[in-house]
SEKEDREN-158475 format. One record per residue (C-alpha): residue in one letter; z, y, x. Coordinates in steps of 0.05 Angstrom, whole numbers, padded with zeros to 5 digits, always signed. Each point is the difference from the previous one (the first is absolute). Layout:
REM residues N
aZYX
...
***
This chain:
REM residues 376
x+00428-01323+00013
x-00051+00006-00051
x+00009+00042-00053
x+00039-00024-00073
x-00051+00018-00058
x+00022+00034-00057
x-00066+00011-00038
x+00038-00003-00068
x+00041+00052+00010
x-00051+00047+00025
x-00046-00019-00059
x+00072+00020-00049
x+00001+00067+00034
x-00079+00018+00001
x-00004-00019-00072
x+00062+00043-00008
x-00037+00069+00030
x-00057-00015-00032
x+00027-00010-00074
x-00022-00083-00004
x+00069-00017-00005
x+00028-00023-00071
x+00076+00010+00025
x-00013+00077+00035
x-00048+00057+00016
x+00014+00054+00048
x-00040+00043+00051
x+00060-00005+00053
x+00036-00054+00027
x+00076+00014+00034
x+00013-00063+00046
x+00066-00003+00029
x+00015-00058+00059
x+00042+00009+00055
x-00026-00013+00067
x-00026-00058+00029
x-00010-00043-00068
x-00078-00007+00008
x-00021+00070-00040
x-00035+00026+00047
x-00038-00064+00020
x-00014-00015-00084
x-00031+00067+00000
x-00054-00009+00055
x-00010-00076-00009
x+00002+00000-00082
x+00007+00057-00036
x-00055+00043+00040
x-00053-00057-00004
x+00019-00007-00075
x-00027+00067-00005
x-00061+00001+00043
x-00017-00056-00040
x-00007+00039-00060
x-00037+00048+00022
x+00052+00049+00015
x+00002+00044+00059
x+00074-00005+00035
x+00035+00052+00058
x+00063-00023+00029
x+00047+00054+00023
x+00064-00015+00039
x+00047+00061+00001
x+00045-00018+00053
x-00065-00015+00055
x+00013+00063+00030
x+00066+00043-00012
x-00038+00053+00036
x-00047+00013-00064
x+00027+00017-00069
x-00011-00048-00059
x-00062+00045-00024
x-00041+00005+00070
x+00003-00075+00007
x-00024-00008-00083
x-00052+00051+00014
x-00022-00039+00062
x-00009-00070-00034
x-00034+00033-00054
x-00054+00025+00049
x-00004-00059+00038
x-00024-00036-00059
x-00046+00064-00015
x-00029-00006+00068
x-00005-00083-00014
x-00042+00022-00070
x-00045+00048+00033
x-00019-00047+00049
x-00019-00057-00049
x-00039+00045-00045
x-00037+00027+00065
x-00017-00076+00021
x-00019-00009-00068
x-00045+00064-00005
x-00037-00007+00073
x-00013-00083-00025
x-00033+00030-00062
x-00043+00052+00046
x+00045+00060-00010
x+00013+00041+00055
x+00035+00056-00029
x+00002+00048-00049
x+00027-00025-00075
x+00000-00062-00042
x+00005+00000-00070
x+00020+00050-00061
x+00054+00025-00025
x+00071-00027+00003
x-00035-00055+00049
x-00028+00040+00045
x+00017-00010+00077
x-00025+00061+00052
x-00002-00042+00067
x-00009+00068+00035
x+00074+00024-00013
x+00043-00045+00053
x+00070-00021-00017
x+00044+00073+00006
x+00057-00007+00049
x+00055-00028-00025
x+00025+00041-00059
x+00074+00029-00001
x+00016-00018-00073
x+00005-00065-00038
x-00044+00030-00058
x-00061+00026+00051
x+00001-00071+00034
x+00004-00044-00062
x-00062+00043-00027
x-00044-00007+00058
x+00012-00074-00011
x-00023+00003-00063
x-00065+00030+00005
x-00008-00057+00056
x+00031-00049-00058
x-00030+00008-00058
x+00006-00058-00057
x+00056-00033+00043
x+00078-00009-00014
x+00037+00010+00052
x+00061-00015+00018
x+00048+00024+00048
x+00056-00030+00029
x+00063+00036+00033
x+00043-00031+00040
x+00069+00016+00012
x-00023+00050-00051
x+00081+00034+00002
x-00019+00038+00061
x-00039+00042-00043
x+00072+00032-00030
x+00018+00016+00073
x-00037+00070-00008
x-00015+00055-00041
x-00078-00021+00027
x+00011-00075-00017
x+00021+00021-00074
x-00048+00045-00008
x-00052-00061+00007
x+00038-00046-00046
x-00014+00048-00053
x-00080+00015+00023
x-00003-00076-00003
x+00016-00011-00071
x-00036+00067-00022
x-00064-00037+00036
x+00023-00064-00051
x+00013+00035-00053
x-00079+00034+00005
x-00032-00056+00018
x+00026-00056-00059
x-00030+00059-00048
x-00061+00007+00034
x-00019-00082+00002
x-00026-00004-00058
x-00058+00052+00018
x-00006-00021+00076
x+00031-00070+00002
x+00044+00022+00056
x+00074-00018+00001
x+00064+00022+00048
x+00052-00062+00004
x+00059+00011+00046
x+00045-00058+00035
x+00061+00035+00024
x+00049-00051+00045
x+00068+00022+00040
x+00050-00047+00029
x+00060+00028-00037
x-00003+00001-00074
x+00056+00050+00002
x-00048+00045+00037
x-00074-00013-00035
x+00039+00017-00066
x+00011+00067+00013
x-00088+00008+00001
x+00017-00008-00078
x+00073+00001-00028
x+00016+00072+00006
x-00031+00038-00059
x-00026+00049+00066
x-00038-00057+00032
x-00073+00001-00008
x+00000-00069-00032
x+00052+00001-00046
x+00006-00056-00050
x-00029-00044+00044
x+00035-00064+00015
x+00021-00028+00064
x-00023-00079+00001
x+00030-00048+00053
x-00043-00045+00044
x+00010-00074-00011
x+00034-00031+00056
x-00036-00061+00030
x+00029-00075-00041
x+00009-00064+00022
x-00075-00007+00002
x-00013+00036+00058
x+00058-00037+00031
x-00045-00067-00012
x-00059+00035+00024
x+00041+00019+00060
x+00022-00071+00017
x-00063-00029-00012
x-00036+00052+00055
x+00057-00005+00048
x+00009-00072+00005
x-00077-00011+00005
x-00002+00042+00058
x+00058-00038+00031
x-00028-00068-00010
x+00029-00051+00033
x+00068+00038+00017
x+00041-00032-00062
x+00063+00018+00032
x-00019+00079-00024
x-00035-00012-00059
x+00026+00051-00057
x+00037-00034-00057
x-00002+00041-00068
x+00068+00006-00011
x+00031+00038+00073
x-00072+00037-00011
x+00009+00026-00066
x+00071+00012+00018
x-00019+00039+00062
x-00056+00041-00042
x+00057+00014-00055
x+00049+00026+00063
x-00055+00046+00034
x-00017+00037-00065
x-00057-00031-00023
x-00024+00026+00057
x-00066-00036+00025
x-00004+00036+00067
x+00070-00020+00022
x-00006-00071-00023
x-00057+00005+00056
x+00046+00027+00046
x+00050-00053-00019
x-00053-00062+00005
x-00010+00030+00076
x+00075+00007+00010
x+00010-00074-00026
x-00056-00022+00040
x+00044+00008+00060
x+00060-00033-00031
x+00050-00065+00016
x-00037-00049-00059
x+00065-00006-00021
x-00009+00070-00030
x-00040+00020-00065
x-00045+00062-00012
x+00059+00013-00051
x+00051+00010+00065
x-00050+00048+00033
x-00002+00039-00060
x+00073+00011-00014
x+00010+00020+00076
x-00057+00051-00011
x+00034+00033-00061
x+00063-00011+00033
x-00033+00041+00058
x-00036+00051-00049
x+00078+00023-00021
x+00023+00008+00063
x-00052+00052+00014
x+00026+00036-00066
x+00062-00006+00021
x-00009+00033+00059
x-00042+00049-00020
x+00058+00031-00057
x+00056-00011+00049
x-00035+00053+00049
x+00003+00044-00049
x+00064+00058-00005
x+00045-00017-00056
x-00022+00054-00037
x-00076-00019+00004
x+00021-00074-00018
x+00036+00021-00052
x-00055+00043-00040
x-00049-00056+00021
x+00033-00052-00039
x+00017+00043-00057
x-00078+00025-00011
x-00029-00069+00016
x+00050-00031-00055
x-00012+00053-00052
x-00078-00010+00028
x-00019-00022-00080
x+00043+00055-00035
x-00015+00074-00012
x+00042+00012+00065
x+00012+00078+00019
x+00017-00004+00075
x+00039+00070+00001
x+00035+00002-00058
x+00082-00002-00005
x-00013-00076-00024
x-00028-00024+00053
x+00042+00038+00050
x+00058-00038-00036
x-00037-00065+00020
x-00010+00025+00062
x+00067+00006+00016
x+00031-00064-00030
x-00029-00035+00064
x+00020+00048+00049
x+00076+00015+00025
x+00032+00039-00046
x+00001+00066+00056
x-00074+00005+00006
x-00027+00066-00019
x-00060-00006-00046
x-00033+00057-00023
x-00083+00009-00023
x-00021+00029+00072
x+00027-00067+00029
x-00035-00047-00053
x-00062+00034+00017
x-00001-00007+00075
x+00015-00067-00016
x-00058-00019-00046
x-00043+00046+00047
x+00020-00053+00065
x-00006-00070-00056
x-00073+00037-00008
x-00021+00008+00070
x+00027-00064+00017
x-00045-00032-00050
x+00059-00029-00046
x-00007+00045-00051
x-00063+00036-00039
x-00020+00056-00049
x-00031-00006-00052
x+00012+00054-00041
x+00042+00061+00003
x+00073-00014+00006
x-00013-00072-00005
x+00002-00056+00062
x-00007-00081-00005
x+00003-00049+00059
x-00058-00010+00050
x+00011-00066-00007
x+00020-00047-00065
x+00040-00049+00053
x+00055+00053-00003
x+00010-00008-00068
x+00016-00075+00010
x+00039+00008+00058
x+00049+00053-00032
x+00002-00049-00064
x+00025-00060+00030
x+00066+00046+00036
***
């Protein structure tokens, strides 16, 4: 389906890193969306194109495209791509203008076409730098995806910090060199992206986590309006706005599961709405939840729940309060003591339910838990 435009909102957030905006000004932007709500598509489709058409150079880093490489190799190795991408413009550029090797220019803007791009470098500092001697007189902006990963090692918080020190440098040196350092930080848990810059240990602290606004009622008409032209002259399955909107307001906001629906419905009795095949999806989605925490031991369940409900608190997992909790939803025999806690947390943690983010502290993998232990 072709892609829903949000140009304004790109435009709010450019102006934002680049101090245009009347409302606010700030080098770093903390996104927070959960999954499947169009953040990733607004950042390749709108927000990146924003900047590129300003001028701005832009690397995209996604830190969960490989597990198998910490948060820092796979920063270091966008950063060189895009050094690598530099090189070879400015080496088009020279051998158009006659210049097979050696130097061009003076000074601060002088290029050596006979060093090559270095392998990649093994900090975030060494790779940002060669960049910038490829870069010069360009903002640039980077964007991290699913930037949380980056508290899931000593490595990946070690690179938060190089990150804003590279900031910090570069928004006093623009003045003299006219190059800036904007950073777009996104995660799909706000619970999780907040701990880049809540602690008074984080590398960012002070910063403020924003939330990404949720697609309205307007891409619901530019929905309808795609969908039933492609349909044509099958009126029988044409989208109405209200069991659309309804089914959009079921799935989340969700654009990519309203898909999902539309295809689901597609294959429906007429006598049923897009609206039905959504509430049998969620219906469907809590089953799997469902299943999931009932094939877990009692004790796991019950330290599950308890963390993902105190998810938004100052919880401390191993402390005589929480083993109270603990116990309240087991049988009153159970023996619960701090060795057993922990080889419970370490199972919620390699079965993916539960993460780390800090020392001592654990939040849900996933925010559906949250909801699902609400509502019983």
């Amino acid at each position: 389906m072709k892609h829903y435009p949000r140009t304004d909102l790109a435009k709010r957030y450019c102006d934002t890193l680049s101090g245009l905006s009347l409302i606010s000004s700030t080098k770093n932007l903390f996104l927070a969306a959960p999954r499947r709500v169009g953040k990733t598509q607004f950042i390749n489709n709108d927000l990146i194109p924003e900047a590129q058409s300003r001028g701005w150079l832009v690397i995209y880093v996604d830190l969960w495209s490989d597990q198998n490489k910490s948060p820092s190799a796979l920063i270091c190795e966008a950063l060189h791509q895009k050094s690598k991408e530099m090189e070879g413009r400015l080496l088009s550029t020279a051998r158009s203008a006659g210049i097979a090797g050696g130097q061009i220019g003076a000074g601060e803007f002088k290029l050596d076409f006979t060093i090559p791009a270095e392998d990649i470098p093994t900090s975030v500092s060494e790779a940002y730098q060669q960049l910038k001697e490829r870069a010069k007189n360009h903002t640039v902006m980077l964007v991290v995806d699913e930037a949380q990963q980056a508290l899931s090692s000593d490595d990946g918080k070690k690179s938060t910090f190089a990150l804003k020190s590279i900031r910090d440098t570069s928004n006093q040196q623009i003045d003299q060199a006219g190059h800036d350092f904007v950073l777009v930080f996104t995660g799909s848990q706000r619970d999780k992206l907040s701990n880049l810059c809540s602690p008074k240990t984080s590398a960012f602290y002070g910063s403020s986590v924003e939330e990404f606004p949720l697609l309205d009622s307007n891409f619901i008409e530019f929905f309808i309006y795609a969908v039933n032209d492609a349909i044509g002259s099958n009126a029988a399955k044409k989208l109405k706005r209200e069991s659309t909107l309804g089914a959009f307001q079921i799935l989340g906001c969700k654009p990519d599961l309203l898909i999902d629906a539309l295809g689901k419905y597609m294959l429906e009795p007429i006598e049923h709405s897009i609206q039905d095949v959504a509430l049998n999806m969620v219906r469907s989605a809590a089953f799997e939840i469902e299943t999931t925490v009932n094939a877990l031991t009692p004790i796991q369940r019950a330290i599950f729940k308890t963390i993902t409900l105190n998810s938004q608190n100052n919880f401390a997992p191993f402390s005589s309060n929480a083993i109270s909790q603990y116990a309240a939803e087991l049988p009153e025999n159970t023996n619960l003591t701090v060795s057993t806690v922990q080889a419970a947390i370490s199972a919620l943690r390699d079965q993916s339910l539960l993460w780390q983010p800090s020392s001592g502290k654990y939040l849900p993998e996933d925010s559906s838990y949250l909801a699902y232990f609400r509502s019983r």
